[in-house]
Structures are given as structure tokens and as C-alpha cells.
VEXNU-142227 format. One line per 10 residues: for each residue x, y, z of C-alpha. Coordinates in nm, 4 decimals, always signed. Example, Ala and Ser with C-alpha at 12.3 -4.5 7.8 and 13.67 -1.06 7.14 Angstrom:
BEGIN
+1.2300/-0.4500/+0.7800 | +1.3670/-0.1060/+0.7140;
This chain:
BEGIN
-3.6717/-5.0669/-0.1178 | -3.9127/-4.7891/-0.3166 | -4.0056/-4.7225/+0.0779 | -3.6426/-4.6632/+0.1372 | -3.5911/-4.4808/-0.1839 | -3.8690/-4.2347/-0.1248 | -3.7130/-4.1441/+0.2079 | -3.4345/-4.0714/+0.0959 | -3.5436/-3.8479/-0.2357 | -3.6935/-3.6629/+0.0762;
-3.4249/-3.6079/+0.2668 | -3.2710/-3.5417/-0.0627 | -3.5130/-3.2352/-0.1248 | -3.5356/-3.0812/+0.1709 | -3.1307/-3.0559/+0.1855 | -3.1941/-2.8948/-0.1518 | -3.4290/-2.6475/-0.0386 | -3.2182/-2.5435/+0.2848 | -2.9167/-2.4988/+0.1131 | -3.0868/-2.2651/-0.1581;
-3.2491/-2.0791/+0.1271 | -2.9421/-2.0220/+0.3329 | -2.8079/-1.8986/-0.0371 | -3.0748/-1.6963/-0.1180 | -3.0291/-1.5349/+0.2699 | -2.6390/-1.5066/+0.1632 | -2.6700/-1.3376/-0.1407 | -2.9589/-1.0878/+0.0012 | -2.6652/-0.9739/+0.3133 | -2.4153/-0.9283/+0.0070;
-2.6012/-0.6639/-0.1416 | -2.7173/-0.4600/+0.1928 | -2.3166/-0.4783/+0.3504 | -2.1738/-0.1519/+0.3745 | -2.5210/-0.0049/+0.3956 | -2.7130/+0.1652/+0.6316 | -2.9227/-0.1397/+0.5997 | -2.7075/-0.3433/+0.7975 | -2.7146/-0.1157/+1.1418 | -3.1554/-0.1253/+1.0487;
-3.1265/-0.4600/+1.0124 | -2.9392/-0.4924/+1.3804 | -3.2443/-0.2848/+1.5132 | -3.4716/-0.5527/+1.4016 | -3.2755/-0.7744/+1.5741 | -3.2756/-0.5868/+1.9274 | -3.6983/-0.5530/+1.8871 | -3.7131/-0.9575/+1.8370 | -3.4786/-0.9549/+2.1599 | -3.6553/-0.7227/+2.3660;
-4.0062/-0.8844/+2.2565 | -3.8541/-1.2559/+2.3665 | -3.7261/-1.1047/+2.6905 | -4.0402/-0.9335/+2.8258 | -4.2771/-1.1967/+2.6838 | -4.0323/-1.4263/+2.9584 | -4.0479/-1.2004/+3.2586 | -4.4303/-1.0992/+3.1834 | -4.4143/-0.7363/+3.0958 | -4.7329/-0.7136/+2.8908;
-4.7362/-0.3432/+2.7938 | -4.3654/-0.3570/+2.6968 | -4.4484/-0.6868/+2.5139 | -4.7226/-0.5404/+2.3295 | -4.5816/-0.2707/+2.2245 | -4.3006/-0.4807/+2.0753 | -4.5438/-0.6874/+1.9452 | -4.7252/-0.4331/+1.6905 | -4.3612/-0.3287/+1.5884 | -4.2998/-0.6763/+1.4470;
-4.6906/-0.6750/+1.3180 | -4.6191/-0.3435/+1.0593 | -4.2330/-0.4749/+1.0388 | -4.2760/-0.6419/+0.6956 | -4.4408/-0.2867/+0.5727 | -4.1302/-0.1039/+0.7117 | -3.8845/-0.3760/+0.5870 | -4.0426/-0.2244/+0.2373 | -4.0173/+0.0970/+0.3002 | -3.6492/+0.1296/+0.4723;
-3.4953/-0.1879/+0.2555 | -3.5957/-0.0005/-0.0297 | -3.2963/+0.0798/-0.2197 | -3.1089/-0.2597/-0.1185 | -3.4909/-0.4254/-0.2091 | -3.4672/-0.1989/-0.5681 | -3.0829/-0.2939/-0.6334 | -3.1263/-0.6656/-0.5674 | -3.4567/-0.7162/-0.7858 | -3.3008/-0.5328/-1.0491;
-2.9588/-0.7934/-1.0564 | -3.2391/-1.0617/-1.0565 | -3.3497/-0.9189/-1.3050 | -3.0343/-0.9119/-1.5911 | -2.9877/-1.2524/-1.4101 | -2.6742/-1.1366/-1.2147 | -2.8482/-1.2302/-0.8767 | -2.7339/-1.6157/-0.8789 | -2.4762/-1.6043/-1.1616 | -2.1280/-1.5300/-1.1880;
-1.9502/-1.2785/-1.3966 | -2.0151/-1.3216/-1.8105 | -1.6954/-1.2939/-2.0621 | -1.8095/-0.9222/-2.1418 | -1.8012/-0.8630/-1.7973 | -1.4424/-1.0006/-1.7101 | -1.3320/-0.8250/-2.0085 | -1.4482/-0.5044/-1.8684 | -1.3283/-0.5875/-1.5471 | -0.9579/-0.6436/-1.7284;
-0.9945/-0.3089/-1.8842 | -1.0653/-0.1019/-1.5718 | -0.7680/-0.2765/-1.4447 | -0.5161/-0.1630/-1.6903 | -0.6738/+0.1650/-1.6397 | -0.6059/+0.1334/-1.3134 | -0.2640/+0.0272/-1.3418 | -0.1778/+0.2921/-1.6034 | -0.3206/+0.5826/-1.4415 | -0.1394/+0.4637/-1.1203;
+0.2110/+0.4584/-1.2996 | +0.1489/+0.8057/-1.4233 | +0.0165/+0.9766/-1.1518 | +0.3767/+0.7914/-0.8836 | +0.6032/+0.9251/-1.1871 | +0.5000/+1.2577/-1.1358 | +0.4349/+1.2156/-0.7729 | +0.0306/+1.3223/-0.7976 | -0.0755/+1.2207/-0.4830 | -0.3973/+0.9449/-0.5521;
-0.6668/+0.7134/-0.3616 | -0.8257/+0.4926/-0.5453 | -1.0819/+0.2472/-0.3299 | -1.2109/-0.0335/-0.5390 | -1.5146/-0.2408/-0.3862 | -1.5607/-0.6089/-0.4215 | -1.8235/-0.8058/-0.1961 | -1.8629/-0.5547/+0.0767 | -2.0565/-0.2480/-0.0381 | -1.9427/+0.0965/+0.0057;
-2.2727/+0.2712/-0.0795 | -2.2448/+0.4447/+0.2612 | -1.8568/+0.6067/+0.1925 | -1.9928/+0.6903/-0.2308 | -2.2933/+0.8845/-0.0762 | -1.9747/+1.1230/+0.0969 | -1.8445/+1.2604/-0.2018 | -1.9534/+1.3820/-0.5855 | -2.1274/+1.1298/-0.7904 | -1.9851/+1.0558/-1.1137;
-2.1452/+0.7039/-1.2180 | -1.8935/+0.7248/-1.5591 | -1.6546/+0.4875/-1.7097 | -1.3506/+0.4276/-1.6082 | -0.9907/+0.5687/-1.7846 | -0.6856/+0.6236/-1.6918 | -0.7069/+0.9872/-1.8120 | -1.0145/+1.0536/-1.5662 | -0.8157/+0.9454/-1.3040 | -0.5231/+1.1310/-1.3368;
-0.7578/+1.4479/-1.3867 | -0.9324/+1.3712/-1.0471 | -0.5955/+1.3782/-0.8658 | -0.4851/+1.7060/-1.0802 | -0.3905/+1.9498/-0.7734 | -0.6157/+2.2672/-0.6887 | -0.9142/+2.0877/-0.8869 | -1.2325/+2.0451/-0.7417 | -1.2194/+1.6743/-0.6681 | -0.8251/+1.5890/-0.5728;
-0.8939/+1.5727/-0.1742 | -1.0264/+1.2613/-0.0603 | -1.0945/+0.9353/-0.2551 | -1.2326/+0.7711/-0.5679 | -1.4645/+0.4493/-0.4958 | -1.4905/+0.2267/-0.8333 | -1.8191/+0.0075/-0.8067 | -1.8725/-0.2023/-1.0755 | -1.6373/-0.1728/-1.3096 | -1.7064/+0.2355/-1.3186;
-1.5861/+0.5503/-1.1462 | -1.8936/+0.6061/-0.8799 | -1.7305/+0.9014/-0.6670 | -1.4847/+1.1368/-0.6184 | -1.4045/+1.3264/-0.3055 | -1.4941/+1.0709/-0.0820 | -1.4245/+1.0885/+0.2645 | -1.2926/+0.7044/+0.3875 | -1.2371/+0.6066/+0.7860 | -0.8940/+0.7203/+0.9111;
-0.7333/+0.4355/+1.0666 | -0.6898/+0.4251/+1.4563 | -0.4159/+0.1732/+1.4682 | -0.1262/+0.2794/+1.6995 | +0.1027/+0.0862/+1.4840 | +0.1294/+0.2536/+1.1814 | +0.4343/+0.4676/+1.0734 | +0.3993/+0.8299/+1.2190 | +0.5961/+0.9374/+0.8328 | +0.2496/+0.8021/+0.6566;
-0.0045/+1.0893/+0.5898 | -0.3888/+1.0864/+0.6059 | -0.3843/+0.8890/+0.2674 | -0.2170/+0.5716/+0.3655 | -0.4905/+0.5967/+0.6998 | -0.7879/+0.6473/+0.5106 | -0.6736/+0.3029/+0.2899 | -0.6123/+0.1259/+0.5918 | -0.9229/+0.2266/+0.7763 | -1.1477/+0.1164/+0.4953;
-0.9715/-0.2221/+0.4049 | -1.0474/-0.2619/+0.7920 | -1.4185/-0.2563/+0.7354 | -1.4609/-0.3609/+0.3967 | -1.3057/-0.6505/+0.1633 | -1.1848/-0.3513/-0.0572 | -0.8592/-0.2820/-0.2433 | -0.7205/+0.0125/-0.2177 | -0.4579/+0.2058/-0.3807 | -0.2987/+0.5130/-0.2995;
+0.0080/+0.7311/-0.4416 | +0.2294/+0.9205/-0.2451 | +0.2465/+1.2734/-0.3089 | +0.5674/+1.3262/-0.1522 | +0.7943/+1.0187/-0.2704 | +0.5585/+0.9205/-0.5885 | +0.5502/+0.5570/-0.3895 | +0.2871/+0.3091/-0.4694 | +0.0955/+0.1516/-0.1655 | -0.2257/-0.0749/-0.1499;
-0.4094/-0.1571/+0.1366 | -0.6255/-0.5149/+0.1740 | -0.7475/-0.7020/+0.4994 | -0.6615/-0.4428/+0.7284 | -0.2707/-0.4675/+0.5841 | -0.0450/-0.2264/+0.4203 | +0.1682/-0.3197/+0.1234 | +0.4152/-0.0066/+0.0890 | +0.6458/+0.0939/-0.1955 | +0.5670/-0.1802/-0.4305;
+0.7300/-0.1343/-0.8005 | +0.5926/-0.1524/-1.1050 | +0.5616/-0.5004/-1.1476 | +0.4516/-0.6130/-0.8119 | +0.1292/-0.3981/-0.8412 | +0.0393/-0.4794/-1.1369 | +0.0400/-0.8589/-1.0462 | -0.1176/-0.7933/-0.6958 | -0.3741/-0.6023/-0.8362 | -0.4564/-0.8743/-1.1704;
-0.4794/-1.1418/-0.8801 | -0.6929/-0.9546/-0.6669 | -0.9452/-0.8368/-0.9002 | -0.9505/-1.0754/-1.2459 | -1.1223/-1.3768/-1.2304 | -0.9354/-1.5084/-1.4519 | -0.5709/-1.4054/-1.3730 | -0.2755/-1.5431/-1.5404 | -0.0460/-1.4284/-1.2194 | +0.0159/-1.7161/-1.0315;
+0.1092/-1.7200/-0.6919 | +0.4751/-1.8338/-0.7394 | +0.5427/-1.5770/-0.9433 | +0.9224/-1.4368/-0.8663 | +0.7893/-1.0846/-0.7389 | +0.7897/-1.0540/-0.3953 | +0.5967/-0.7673/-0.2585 | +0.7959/-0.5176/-0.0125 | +0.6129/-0.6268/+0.3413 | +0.7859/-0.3463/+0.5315;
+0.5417/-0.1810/+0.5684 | +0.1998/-0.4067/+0.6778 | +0.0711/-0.3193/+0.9726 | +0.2921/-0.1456/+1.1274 | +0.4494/+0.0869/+0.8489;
């Protein structure tokens, strides 16, 4: 029986010690998605490849040369990873890396959420034509580096002033990392879906191309009908009222949401997909 015991604490441990590397590995592909990172990362890939393949059909010069890219790799893992290296030591660092979000932070998170919400009313009222892209797990580091940094807080009144016509920033969109406005004038992927309605401008594209490549919500306000849309999964939510946004949105984004999913507002499903 101790025999039998001892196995099994072993087995125990090294289950342990998989799991937290495979969530160590998970957490570390968070942080580089929507990053350059990712298509380096798929070049490291194609060198490992290549190497295997020519080490199997004996083509020594094209296996050593293969072979002294993987020798400096972990130097130029350092050197390109940088950033995503930089940003992940530093959420280790305030402890952010393994936990999940603090009170302060979900009441933040609630805050820039009403912003969102009021700024959103305001803007379809007067028909101010808006698109607001808010990241979750995917990063969009690739689509903020498009437009003007900003890095502030968010309000409702700084996004209404974005969207102001004839000012600087009102073409393109605003990307809201972390709880805080990172860009304006961003430029976001049209999308190429022959199914959308040919009466939807480059707005409603732009929110459909990038909830087709990232886990995003996004939000955008007509300029010609003052109609609210929002854009998740590579679908299309069109004219929703007041209401339904605001509960779509709380559910989407709070952690700890009060909306529950029988709630008695439906969402107007006219227009996924296909407009």
C-alpha cells in the first residue's frame, strides 16, 4: 500500500505539472494574439519543418543551415518577442498573469461600460456616425498601431468628441484596451462577405471584418439613420434599441452581469450575417 500510494502521488504530480505547463503555454499565446508575434511565431514553425524534412531526405547543407537558425533562435525569440516578452513579465508582475480580474478592476470595467453605453445613446440621437472596437482575449495591438495613440481614460464625453465631424480623429475607429481609450483613427479590416446588405456603409464592414478575426465587440452608429449596430463572432446585430444594447453589451463585457439570458429583450437578428 505506501508502494501503491507513492505511485500514485506521482502520477498525481506530474498531471500537476502538465496541466500548469499547457497553462502557462495558454496564457503566453493570449498575450502575443493579434500581434505580429503570431505570423513570427508561424515562421518558427516552418524552420522546425523544413529542418525535420531535409534532416529525412539527407540534405546536409540545407539541414545545417536550418540547424544554426534554431541554435541563435532562443537569442532572436528575445529580441523579436520583445514587446509581447515586456507586456507579459510586467502582468506577472502586478500578479495579473494567473489571476482574474480584482473588484477595482470590474468596477472600472462597469464604468467604461456606462460610458460606453451613454456616449453611444448620444452620439444615435443625433445621428454622429461612431466605431467603437472593444478588445477582450484577442489582442488588437496590430489595428491600435494604425491610428493616433491616446492611452487616456475612458468618458462618454471623449467619445462623442472623437466622432465630432470635420475633427481630426472622426474617420476610422476607436480600439478600447483595458478599460481605456488606446486609439483613434484606426483603420479595421473591411469585411469580404458577399452576404452583407449592399445599404450598409464601410462602418458596419470594418465591425464585421474585425469581429471575424478577433473575439472583439464592436459597436458602431449609423450616421445616416442614428441606428445602433454591434458586431461579435463574425455576426451583425442591427438596429438594436436602447435597452437591448445596453443588456448585450453588460453581458458581454461585465463579469459580473446582472442581465440574464432570459431576459424579455430580444435583439433584432435581421440583420446577422447577411444584413
Amino acid at each position: 500500500m505506501p508502494f501503491a500510494d507513492f505511485d500514485f502521488l506521482k502520477y498525481l504530480a506530474s498531471a500537476v505539472d502538465i496541466l500548469l505547463v499547457w497553462y502557462v503555454i495558454y496564457k503566453l499565446i493570449m498575450v502575443i494574439r493579434g500581434t505580429k508575434a503570431v505570423q513570427l511565431l508561424k515562421g518558427i514553425f516552418v524552420i522546425l519543418l523544413v529542418r525535420l524534412v531535409s534532416e529525412f531526405f539527407g540534405l546536409k547543407t540545407l539541414s545545417w543551415i536550418m540547424q544554426q537558425a534554431i541554435n541563435w533562435g532562443v537569442l532572436a525569440i528575445i529580441i523579436i518577442f520583445q514587446p509581447e516578452l515586456r507586456r507579459a513579465l510586467e502582468q506577472l508582475g502586478r500578479g495579473k498573469f494567473f489571476s482574474r480580474s480584482t473588484i477595482a478592476e470590474d468596477e472600472e470595467q462597469e464604468k467604461a461600460v456606462n460610458a460606453i453605453i451613454k456616449a453611444t445613446d448620444y452620439m444615435a440621437k443625433r445621428r454622429i456616425g461612431a466605431l467603437i472596437s472593444i478588445e477582450r482575449e484577442t489582442g488588437m495591438s496590430d489595428y491600435i498601431e494604425t491610428g493616433i495613440p491616446l492611452n487616456s481614460k475612458i468618458s462618454s464625453e471623449l467619445l462623442i468628441n472623437i466622432f465630432i465631424p470635420n475633427t481630426p480623429l472622426h474617420d476610422g475607429a476607436v480600439i478600447i484596451q483595458k478599460n481605456s481609450v488606446a486609439a483613434a483613427a484606426c483603420y479595421l479590416p473591411l469585411s469580404e462577405s458577399p452576404f452583407i446588405s449592399k445599404e450598409l456603409g464601410t462602418r458596419h464592414r470594418a465591425a464585421l471584418g474585425i469581429s471575424e478575426v478577433t473575439d472583439s465587440i464592436t459597436v458602431v452608429v449609423s450616421e445616416e439613420t442614428g441606428s445602433i449596430s454591434l458586431t461579435k463572432n463574425g455576426e451583425l446585430y442591427r438596429e438594436l434599441d436602447g435597452e437591448a444594447f445596453k443588456e448585450v453589451l453588460s453581458k458581454e463585457l461585465l463579469v459580473n452581469s446582472k442581465v440574464k439570458s432570459g431576459s424579455s429583450v430580444r435583439w433584432n437578428w435581421r440583420g446577422k450575417k447577411n444584413g
